[in-house]
C-alpha positions as semicolon CSV with decimal commas, in nm:
position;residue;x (nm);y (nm);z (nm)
1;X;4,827;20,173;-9,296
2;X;4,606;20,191;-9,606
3;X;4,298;20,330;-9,747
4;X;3,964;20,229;-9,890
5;X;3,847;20,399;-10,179
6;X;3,559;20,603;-10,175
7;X;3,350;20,863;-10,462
8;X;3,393;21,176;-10,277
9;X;3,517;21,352;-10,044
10;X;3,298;21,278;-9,718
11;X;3,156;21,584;-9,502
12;X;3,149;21,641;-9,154
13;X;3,372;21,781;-8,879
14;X;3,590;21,418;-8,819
15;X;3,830;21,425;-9,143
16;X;4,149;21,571;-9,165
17;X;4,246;21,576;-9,502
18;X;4,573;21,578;-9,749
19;X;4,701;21,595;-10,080
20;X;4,704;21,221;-10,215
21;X;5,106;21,223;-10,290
22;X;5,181;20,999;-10,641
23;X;5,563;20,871;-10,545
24;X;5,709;20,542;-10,356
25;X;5,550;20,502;-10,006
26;X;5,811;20,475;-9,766
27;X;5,802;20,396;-9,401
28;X;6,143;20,578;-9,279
29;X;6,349;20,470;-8,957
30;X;6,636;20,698;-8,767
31;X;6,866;20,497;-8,462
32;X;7,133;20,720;-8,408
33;X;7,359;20,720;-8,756
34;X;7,171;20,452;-8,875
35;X;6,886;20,523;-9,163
36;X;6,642;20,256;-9,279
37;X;6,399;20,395;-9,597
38;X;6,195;20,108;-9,616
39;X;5,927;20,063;-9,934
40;X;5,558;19,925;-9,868
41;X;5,659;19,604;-9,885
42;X;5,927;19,602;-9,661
43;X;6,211;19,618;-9,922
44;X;6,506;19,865;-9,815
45;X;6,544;20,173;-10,044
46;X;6,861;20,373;-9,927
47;X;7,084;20,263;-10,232
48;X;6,813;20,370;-10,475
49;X;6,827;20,728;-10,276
50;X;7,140;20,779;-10,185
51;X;7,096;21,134;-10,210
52;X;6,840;21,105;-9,918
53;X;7,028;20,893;-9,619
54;X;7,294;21,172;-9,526
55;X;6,989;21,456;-9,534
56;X;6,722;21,219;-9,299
57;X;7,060;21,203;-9,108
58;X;7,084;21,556;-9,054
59;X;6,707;21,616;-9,010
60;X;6,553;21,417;-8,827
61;X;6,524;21,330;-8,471
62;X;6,814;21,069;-8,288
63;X;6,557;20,809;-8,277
64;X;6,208;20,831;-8,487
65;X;5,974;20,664;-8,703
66;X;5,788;20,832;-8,955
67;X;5,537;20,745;-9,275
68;X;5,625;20,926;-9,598
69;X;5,612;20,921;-9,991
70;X;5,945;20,944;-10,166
71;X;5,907;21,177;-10,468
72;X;6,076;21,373;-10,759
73;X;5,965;21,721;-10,811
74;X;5,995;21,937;-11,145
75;X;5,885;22,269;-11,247
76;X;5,569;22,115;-11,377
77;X;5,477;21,845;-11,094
78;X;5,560;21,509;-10,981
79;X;5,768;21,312;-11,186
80;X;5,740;20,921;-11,125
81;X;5,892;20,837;-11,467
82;X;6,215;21,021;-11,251
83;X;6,158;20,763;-10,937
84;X;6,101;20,411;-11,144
85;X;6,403;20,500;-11,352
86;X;6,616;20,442;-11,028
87;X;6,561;20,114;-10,914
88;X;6,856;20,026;-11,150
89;X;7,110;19,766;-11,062
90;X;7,426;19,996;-11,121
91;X;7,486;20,228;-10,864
92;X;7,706;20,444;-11,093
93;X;7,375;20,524;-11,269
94;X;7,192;20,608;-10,960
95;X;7,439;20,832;-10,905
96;X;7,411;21,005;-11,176
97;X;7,020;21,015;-11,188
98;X;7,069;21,129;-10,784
99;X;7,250;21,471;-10,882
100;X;7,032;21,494;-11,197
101;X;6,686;21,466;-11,075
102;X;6,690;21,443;-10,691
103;X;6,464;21,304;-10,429
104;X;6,257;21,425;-10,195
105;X;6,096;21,338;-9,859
106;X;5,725;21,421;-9,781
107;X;5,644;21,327;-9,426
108;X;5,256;21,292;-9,348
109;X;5,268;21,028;-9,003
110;X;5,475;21,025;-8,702
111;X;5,436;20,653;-8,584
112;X;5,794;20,644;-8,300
113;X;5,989;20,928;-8,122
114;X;6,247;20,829;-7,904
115;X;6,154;20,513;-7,674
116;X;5,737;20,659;-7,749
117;X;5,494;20,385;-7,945
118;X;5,277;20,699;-8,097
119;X;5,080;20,442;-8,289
120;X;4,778;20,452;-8,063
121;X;4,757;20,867;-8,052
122;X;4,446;20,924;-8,214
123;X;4,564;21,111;-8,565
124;X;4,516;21,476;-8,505
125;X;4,718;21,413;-8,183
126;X;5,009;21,239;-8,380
127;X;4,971;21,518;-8,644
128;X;5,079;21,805;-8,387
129;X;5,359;21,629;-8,268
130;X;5,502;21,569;-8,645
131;X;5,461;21,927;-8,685
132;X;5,667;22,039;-8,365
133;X;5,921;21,766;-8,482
134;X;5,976;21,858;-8,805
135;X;5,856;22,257;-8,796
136;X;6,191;22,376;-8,872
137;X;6,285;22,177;-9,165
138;X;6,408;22,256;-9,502
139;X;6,384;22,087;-9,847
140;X;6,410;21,849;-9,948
141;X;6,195;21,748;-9,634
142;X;5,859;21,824;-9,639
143;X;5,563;21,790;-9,392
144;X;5,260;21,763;-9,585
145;X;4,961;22,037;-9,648
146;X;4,692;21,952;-9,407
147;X;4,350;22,122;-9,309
148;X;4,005;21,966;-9,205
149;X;3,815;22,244;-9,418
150;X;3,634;22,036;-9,696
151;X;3,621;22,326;-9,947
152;X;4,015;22,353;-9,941
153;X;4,036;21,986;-10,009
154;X;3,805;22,006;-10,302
155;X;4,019;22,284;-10,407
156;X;4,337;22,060;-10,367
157;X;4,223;21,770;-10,572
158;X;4,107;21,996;-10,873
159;X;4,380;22,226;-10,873
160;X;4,688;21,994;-10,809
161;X;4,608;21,703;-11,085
162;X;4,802;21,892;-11,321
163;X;5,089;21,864;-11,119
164;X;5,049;21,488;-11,057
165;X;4,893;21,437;-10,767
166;X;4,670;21,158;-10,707
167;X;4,376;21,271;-10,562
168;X;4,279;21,333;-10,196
169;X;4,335;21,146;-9,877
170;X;4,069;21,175;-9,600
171;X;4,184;21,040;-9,219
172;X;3,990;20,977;-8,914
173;X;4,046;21,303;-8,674
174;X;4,075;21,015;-8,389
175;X;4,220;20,728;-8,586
176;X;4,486;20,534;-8,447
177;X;4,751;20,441;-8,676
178;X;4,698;20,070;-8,768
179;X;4,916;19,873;-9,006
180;X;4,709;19,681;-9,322
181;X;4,367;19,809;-9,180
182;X;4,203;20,037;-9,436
183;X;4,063;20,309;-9,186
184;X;4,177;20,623;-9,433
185;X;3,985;20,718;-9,739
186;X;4,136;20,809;-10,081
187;X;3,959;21,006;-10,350
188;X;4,131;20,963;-10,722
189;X;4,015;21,097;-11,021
190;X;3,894;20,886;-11,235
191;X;3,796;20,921;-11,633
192;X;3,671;20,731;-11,960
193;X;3,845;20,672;-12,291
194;X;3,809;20,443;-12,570
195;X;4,089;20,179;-12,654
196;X;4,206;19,948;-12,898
197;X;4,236;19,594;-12,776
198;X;4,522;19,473;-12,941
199;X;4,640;19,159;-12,738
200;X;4,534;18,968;-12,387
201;X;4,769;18,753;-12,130
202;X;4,630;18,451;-11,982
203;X;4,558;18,474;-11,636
204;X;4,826;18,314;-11,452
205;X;4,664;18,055;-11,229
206;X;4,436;17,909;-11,611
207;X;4,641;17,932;-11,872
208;X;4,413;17,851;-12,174
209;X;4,108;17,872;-12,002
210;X;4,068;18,195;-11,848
211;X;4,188;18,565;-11,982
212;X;4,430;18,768;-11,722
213;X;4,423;19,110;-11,878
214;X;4,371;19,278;-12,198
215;X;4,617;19,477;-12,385
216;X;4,524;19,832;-12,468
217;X;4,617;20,060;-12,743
218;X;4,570;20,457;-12,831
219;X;4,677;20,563;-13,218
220;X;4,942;20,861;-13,229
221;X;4,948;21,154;-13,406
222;X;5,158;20,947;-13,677
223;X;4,902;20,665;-13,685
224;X;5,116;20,423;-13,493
225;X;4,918;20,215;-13,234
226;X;5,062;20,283;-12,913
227;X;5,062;20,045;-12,587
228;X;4,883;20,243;-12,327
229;X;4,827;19,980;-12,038
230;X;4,591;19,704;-11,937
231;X;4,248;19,638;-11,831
232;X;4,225;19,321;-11,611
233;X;3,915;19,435;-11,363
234;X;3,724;19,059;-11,418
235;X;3,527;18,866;-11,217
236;X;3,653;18,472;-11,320
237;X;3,337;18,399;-11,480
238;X;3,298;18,637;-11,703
239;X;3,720;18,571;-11,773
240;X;3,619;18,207;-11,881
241;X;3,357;18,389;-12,104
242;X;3,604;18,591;-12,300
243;X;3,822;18,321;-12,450
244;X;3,552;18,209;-12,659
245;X;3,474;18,606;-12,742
246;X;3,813;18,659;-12,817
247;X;3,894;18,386;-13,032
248;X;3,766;18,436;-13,360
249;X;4,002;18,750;-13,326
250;X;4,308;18,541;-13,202
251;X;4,252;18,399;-13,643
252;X;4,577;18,575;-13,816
253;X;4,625;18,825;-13,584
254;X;4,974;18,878;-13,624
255;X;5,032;18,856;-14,013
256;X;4,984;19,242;-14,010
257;X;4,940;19,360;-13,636
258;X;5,141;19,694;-13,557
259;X;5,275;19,509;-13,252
260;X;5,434;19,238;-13,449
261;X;5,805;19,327;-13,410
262;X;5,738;19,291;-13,044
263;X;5,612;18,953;-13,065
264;X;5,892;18,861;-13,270
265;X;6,143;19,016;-13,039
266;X;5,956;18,827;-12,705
267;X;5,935;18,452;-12,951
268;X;6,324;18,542;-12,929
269;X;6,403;18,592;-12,586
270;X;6,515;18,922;-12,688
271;X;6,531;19,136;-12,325
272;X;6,585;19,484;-12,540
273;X;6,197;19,569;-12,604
274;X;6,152;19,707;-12,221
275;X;5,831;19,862;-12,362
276;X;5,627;19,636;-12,525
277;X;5,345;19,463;-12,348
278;X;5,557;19,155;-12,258
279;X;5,844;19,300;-12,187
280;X;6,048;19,226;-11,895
281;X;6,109;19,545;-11,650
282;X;6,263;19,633;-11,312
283;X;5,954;19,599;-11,171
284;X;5,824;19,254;-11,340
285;X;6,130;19,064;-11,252
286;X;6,037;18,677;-11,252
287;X;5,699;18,767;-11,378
288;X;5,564;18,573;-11,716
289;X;5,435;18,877;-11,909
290;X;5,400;18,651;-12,233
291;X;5,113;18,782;-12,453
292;X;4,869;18,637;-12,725
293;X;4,808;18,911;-13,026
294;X;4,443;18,960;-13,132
295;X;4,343;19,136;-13,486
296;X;4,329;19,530;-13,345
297;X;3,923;19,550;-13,432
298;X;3,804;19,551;-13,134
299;X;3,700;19,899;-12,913
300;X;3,678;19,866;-12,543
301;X;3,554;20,178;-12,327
302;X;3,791;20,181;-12,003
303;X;3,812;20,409;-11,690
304;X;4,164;20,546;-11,593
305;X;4,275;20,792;-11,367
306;X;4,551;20,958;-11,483
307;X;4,846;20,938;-11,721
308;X;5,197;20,871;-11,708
309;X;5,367;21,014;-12,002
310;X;5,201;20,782;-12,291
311;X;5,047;20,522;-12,078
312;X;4,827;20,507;-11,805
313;X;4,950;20,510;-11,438
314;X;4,727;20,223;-11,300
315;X;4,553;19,976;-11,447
316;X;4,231;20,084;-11,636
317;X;3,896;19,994;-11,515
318;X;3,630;19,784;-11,778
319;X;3,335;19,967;-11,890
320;X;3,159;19,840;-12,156
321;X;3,240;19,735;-12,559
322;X;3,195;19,978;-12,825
323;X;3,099;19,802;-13,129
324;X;2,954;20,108;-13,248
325;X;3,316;20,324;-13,265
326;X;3,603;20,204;-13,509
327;X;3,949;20,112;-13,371
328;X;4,085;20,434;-13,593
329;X;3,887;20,680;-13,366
330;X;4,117;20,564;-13,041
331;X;4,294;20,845;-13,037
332;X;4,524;21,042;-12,795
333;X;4,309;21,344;-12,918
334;X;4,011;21,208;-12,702
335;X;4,221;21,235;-12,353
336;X;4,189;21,537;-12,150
337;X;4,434;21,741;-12,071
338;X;4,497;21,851;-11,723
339;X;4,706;22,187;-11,703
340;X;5,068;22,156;-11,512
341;X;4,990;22,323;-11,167
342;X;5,305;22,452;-10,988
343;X;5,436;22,293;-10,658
344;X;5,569;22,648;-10,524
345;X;5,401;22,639;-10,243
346;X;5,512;22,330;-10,158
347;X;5,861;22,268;-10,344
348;X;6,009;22,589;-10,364
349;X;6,355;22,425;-10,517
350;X;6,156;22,282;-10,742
351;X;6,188;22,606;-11,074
């Protein structure tokens, strides 16, 4: 099931709302021994989590479906650098990363118990029952916060950011659980910053004719530009319109652009750059993330909503061009800087 996204957090006595959990989704199955963690798009995740199988084993129900977010849990929040670091091909590896930084389960949906379709339970209903299910258990299984008191929500999405949290998520009191229907809400935070445009992709179905995405940059503390993420939120007119705006900046772009090793290393086939923006990853297998390098002169004002590390976590949002602001003022300084919250009350284990 998925959700719509809305401004705020909507009133009124038919929400039940939740935390808005920032790991991989996972819809998890129990039949007897047998343990199925299976990602949004219906890929199997048990050898990235091995750490996980023999504890759903041991805490869950004989026979049970449930909806869930895998996640990794430090002293200072959510860690999703932790969880993308083990989709890795050797399993030695994910053994290693399993004892360093394990998993954890966070249930928020009981959809199956025993021979019982609970999928048409209005929500609240469905709620209870994952509660009594799953009352007694102990990290690293989780059943979510929950509480239909509005305040305590907006207290929730203010408070927890720091410790990575996504936002909100507001569900129907009598909503049935309904697979690829948006019937939840979700309420992310969401803020502005001023980037250097540094490169584009074309998009992939008009090569030559049409821009995909534009390359984004933020200057360090060391005056380095750094790759921060993309902005590709275009309608395809106005992507036809910006390969004429962007050529006269395509002229020479990569006699001195900071980026140009990268370029160098992609022209080579070289697969050791993982970060540079055309870098192959994990999760871009197959993918042609080939880029075109534009003189960094440009300033683009972008909305995000929160960042990974050095880069933002989704893709940023297109505002508006800001001729009036030189590239050199894109600075890291200009981000704001949301305090770590501890998960205590939640992960315990997690010091």
């Amino acid at each position: 099931m998925l959700a719509k996204r809305v401004a705020e957090i909507p009133a009124g006595d038919g929400w039940i709302f939740e935390p808005k959990w920032d790991g991989f989704r996972a819809v998890i199955f129990r039949d007897g021994d047998e343990i199925l963690i299976q990602s949004r798009d219906t890929k199997p995740l048990n050898r990235y989590f091995p750490e996980l199988v023999e504890t759903l084993r041991a805490a869950l129900p004989e026979r049970c479906v449930l909806d869930g977010e895998v996640v990794i849990a430090s002293a200072s929040g959510l860690d999703f650098d932790a969880l993308q670091l083990r989709i890795h091909p050797a399993a030695s590896r994910i053994k290693l990363l399993a004892a360093q930084t394990p998993a954890s389960v966070v249930f928020f949906d009981l959809l199956c118990e025993g021979d019982e379709d609970l999928t048409g339970l209005p929500f609240e209903d469905r709620r209870q029952r994952l509660e009594e299910l799953l009352g007694s258990v102990k990290p690293p299984v989780h059943i979510t916060p929950a509480t239909r008191d509005r305040a305590v929500a907006a207290d929730w999405f203010k408070r927890f950011e720091g410790a990575g949290f996504d936002g909100v998520m507001a569900k129907p009191v009598q909503g049935k659980y309904e697979p690829d229907k948006r019937t939840m809400l979700k309420v992310k935070h969401e803020r502005d910053c001023d980037c250097v445009v540094a490169g584009f992709r074309w998009h992939k179905d008009a090569e030559g004719t049409a821009i995909g995405s534009l390359l984004l940059g933020l200057y360090n503390d060391a005056g380095a530009l750094q790759h921060v993420g993309v902005c590709a939120s275009f309608k395809m007119e106005k992507r036809r319109e910006l390969v004429e705006f962007l050529e006269p900046y395509r002229r020479d772009a990569l006699k001195d652009h900071p980026w140009k090793g990268w370029a160098e290393q992609d022209a080579a086939g070289s697969g050791e750059a993982q970060r540079m923006p055309g870098g192959q990853s994990r999760w871009s297998a197959g993918k042609d993330l080939s880029w075109e390098p534009l003189r960094p002169e440009l300033v683009v004002e972008v909305a995000y909503e929160h960042m990974q590390g050095d880069r933002f976590r989704h893709m940023a949002q297109f505002r508006r061009w800001r001729t009036d602001k030189p590239p050199a003022e894109c600075t890291y300084a200009q981000l704001e800087v949301v305090p770590a919250q501890e998960l205590m009350e939640i992960f315990p284990e997690a010091k």
